[in-house]
N, C-alpha and C positions, 0 to 999 in steps of 0.2 A: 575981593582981591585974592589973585591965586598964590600958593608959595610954594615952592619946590621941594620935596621933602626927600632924602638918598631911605631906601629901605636895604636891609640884604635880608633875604629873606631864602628859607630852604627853597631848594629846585622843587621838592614836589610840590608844596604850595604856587609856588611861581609860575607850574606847569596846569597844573587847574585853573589858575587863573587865563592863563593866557589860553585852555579851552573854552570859558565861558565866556572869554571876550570875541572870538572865533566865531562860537555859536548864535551869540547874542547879534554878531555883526560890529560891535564897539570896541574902541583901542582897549589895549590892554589896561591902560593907566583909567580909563573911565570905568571899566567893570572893578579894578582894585577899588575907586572912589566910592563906585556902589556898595562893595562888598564892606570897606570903613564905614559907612556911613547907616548902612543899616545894621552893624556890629553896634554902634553909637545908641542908636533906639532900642534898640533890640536886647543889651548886654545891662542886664537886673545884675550882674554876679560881682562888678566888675572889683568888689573889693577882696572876693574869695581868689585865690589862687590855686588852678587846676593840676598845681605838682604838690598837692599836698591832698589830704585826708582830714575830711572834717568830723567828728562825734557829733552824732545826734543824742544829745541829751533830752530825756523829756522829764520833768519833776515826778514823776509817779513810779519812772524807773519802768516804765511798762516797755516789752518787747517789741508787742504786736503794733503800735503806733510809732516804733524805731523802723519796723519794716516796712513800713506804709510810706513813713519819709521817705526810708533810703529805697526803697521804689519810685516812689515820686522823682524823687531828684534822677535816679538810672532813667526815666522814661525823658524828663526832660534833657539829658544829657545826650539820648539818644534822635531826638527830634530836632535840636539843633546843628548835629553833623548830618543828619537825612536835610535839612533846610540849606546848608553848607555845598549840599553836592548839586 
């Protein structure tokens, strides 16, 4: 069963979408569904909120496995906007 859902959503988001549905050949409204739906599978974070700053705590207080994290986490921050485009 389908439901109608209203979004407002920024122009430039709105405007990438509406190239990838272009590109793809598919309405606009079916690449958005694409793009929810593999947010859905794909979205590990979803309890973290991306306008805030989290501390990497590690019990040992060590630096060098602070930087490993907040590496880790920058690499995967940046492969899901490369995945995004």
């Amino acid at each position: 069963m389908n439901r109608t859902v209203t979004l407002d959503l920024p122009a430039e988001l709105l405007d990438q979408a509406d190239q990838v549905a272009q590109q793809s050949g598919r309405t606009l409204e079916a690449a958005l569904a694409a793009w929810i739906a593999r947010g859905v599978v794909e979205d590990t974070t979803a309890t973290f909120s991306t306008e805030r700053e989290y501390y990497i705590y590690t019990p040992q207080a060590d630096a060098e496995a602070s930087n490993v994290l907040r590496q880790a986490l920058e690499d995967y921050r940046a492969s899901q906007q490369q995945s995004q485009q």
